[in-house]
C-alpha positions in Angstrom: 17.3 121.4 37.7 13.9 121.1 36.3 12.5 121.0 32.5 11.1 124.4 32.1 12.2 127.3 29.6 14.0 128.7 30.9 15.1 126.4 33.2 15.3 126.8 37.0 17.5 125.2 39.5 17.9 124.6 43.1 20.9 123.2 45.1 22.2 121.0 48.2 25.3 120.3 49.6 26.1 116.2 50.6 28.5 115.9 53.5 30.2 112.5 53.4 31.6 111.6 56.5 34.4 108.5 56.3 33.7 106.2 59.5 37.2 104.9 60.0 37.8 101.4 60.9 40.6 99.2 62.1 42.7 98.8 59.0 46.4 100.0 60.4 48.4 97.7 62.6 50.6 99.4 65.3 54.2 100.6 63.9 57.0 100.7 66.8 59.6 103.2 65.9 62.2 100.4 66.4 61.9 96.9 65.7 64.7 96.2 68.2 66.1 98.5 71.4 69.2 97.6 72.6 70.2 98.2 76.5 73.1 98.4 78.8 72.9 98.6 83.0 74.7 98.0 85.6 73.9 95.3 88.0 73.0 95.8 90.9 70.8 98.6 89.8 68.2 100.2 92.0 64.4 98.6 91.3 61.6 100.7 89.1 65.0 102.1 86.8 63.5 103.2 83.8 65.5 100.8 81.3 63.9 101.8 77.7 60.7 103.3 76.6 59.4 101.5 73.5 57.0 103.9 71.7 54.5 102.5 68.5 51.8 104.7 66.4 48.9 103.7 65.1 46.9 105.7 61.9 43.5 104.6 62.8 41.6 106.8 64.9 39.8 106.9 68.6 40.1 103.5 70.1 41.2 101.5 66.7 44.3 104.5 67.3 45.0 104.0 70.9 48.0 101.6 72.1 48.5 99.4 74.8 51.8 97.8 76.1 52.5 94.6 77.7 55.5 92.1 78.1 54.0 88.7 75.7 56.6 86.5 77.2 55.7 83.7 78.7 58.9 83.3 80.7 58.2 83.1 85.0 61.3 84.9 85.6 60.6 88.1 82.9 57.6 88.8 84.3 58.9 89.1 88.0 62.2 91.0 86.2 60.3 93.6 84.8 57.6 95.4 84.3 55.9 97.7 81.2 53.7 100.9 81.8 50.6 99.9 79.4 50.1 103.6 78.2 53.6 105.0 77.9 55.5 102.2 77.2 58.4 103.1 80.1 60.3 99.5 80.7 61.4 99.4 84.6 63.3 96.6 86.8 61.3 95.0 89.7 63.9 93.9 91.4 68.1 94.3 91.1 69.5 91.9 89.2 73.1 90.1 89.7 75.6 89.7 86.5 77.0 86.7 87.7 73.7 84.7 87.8 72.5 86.3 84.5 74.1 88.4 81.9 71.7 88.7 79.3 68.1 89.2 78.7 65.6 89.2 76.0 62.4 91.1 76.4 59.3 90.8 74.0 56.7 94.0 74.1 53.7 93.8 72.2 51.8 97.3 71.0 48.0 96.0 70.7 45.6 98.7 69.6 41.9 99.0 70.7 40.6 96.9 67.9 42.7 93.8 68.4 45.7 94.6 65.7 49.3 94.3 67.1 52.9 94.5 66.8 56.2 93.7 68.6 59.1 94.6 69.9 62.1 92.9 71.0 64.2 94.9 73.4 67.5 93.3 74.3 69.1 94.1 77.9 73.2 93.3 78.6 73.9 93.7 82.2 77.3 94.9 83.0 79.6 94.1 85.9 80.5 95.4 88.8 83.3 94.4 91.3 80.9 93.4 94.0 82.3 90.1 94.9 85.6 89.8 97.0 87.6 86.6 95.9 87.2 83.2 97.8 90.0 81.5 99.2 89.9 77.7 99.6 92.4 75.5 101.0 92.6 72.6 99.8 95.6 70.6 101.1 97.5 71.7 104.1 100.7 69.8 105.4 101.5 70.6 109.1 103.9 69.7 110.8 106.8 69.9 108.2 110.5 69.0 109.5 112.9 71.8 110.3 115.4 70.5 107.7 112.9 70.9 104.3 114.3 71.3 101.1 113.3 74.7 100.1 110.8 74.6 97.4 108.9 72.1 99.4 104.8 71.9 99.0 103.3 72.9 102.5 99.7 73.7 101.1 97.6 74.2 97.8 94.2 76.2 97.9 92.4 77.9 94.4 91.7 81.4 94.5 87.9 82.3 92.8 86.2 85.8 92.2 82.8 85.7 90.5 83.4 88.9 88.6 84.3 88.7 84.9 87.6 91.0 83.6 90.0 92.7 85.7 87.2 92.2 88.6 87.8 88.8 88.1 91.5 88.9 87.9 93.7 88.2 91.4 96.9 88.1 92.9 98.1 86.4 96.1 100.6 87.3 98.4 101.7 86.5 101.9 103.6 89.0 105.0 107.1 90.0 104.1 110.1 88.5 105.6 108.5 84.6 106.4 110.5 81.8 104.9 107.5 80.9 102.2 106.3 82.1 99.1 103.0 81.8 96.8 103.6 79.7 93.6 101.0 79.6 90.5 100.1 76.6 89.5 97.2 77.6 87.1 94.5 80.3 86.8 92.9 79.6 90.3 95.3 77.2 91.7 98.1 78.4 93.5 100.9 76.6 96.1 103.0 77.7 99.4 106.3 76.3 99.2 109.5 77.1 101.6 111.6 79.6 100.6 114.2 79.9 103.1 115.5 78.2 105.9 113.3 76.5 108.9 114.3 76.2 112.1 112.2 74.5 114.8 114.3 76.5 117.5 113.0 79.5 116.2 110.3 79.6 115.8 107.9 76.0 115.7 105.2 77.8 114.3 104.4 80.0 111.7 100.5 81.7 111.2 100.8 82.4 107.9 97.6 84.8 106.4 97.3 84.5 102.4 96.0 87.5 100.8 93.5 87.5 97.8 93.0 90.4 95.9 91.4 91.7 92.4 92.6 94.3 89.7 89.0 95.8 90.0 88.3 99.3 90.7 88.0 99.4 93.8 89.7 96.8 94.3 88.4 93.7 96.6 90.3 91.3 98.8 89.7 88.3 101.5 92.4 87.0 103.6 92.6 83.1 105.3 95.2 82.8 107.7 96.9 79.1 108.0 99.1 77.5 111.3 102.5 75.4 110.1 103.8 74.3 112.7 107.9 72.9 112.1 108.9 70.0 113.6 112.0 69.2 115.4 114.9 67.1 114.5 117.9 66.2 116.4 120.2 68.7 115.2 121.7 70.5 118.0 124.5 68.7 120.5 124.5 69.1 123.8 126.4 71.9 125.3 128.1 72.1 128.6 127.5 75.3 130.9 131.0 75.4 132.0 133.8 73.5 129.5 136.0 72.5 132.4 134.5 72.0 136.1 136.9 71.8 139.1 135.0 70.8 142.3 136.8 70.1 145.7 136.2 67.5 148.4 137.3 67.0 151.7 139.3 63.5 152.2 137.7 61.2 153.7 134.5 62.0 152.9 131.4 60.3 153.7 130.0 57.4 150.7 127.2 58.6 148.6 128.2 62.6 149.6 127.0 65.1 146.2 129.9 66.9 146.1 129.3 68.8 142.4 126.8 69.2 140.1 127.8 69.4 136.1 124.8 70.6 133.2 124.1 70.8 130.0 121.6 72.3 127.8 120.0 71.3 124.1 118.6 73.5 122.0 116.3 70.8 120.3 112.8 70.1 121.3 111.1 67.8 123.6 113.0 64.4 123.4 116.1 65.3 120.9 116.8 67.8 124.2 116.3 65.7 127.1 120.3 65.2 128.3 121.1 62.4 130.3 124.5 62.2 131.8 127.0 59.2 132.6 131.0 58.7 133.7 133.3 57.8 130.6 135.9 55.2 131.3 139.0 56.6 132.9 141.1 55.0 135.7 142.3 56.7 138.8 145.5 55.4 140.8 144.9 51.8 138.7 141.5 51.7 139.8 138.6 52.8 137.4 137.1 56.1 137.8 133.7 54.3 138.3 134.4 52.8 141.7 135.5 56.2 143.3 132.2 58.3 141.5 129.1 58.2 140.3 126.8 60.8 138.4 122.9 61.4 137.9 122.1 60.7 134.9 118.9 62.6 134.9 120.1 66.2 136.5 123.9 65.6 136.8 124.7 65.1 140.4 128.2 63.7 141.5 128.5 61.8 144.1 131.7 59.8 146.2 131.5 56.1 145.8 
């Protein structure tokens, strides 16, 4: 405006532009993310996108996403898109060497300010182990005349999965003279249960069963050889209870003229029969000088 009467004025319009600079740190929408898989997941699953905003503008506005942890076994775990923030596995992990994990993600924007994020990752199991059976003592042979209740053998049962995947029951065939005791949580025993008898039969291939209350269920079998032993608990029995066997008179000395057996239903020694004359006398003179008998097979023969 100038200073004449009257006055005269001119005007100009100012356009202030505001140059912004990097005054805002990156926000994340959630200071933590919880997440839940289950193992054995397939690599590049997308576990969690972590998303942060920035009010600067241009560069001071854009974000960029990285895992900060230092840890060796994070960064070969997973894996962070730098622009979208999409968190994905880079390999499949196993509950039952690892159950938890504990991510940091850091937001940085173009100008150097940042922020983090802490995203927390529970695996979850899955029934993919079958239980292990391990014997641990084993008594073989065992007589025929055990008490029952008698310890034969003790082996633990273990299943890596946690819960009812973890959870197992033993069992053996039907109709065998054992059963499975429980001695503790992964102990168990294999007593006698019924009568043994070497005769029949001397050996028993008994297969233990392990199996979990998972869904679906998993089991392992081992398969263990008792053998019974014999004791002498059988007599030996005649073929015939009475043998009548003719001769001519005057035979020949040292003529078989009958043959008498017996069988024993023991094993190996306790059955071996040998056979010999008891005392008796015949017309005053004793049995013994008018016969004699085999005492391996049971010949008779005229003395």
């Amino acid at each position: 405006m100038d200073g004449g009467s009257p006055p005269r004025s001119g005007t100009a319009r100012i356009r202030v532009m505001v140059l912004d600079i990097n005054d805002n740190n990156p926000v994340f929408s959630q200071f933590l993310y919880k997440v839940q898989i289950l193992e054995n997941t397939l690599e590049d699953y997308l576990l969690a996108t972590v998303s942060a905003i920035d009010l600067d503008e241009g560069i001071n506005g854009e974000i960029s996403y990285s895992i900060i942890q230092n840890s060796e076994e994070n960064r070969q775990t997973f894996k962070v898109n730098t622009v979208t923030g999409e968190i994905r596995l880079r390999r499949p992990l196993d509950f039952e060497d690892r159950e938890n994990y504990e991510i940091d993600i850091q937001g940085m924007d173009g100008g150097g300010l940042s922020a983090n994020c802490k995203v927390l990752m529970k695996l979850l199991d899955m029934n993919d182990n079958a239980p292990e059976v391990t014997i641990t003592s084993l008594t073989s042979p065992i007589p025929e005349n055990s008490q029952q209740g008698r310890v034969m053998a003790l082996f633990s049962v273990r299943d890596r999965d946690s819960g009812d995947n973890g959870k197992t029951v033993c069992s053996i065939e039907d109709e065998l003279p054992f059963t499975v005791r429980k001695i503790s949580k992964k102990s168990y025993s294999l007593v006698t249960e019924g009568a043994l008898d070497c005769e029949r039969p001397s050996e028993y291939n008994i297969t233990i069963t392990a199996q979990d209350l998972g869904s679906p269920s998993l089991a392992s079998a081992v398969t263990i050889t008792v053998k019974i032993s014999d004791i002498n608990d059988n007599s030996p029995v005649f073929k015939e209870v009475s043998y009548t066997i003719y001769i001519r008179e005057n035979n020949g000395t040292g003529i078989n003229f009958g043959k008498v057996s017996a069988i024993d239903s023991d094993l190996e020694q306790n059955a071996k029969v040998t056979y010999s004359l008891l005392p008796a006398e015949v017309g005053g003179l004793p049995l013994l000088s008018y016969i004699s008998i085999n005492s391996e097979n049971g010949s008779v023969y005229a003395l």
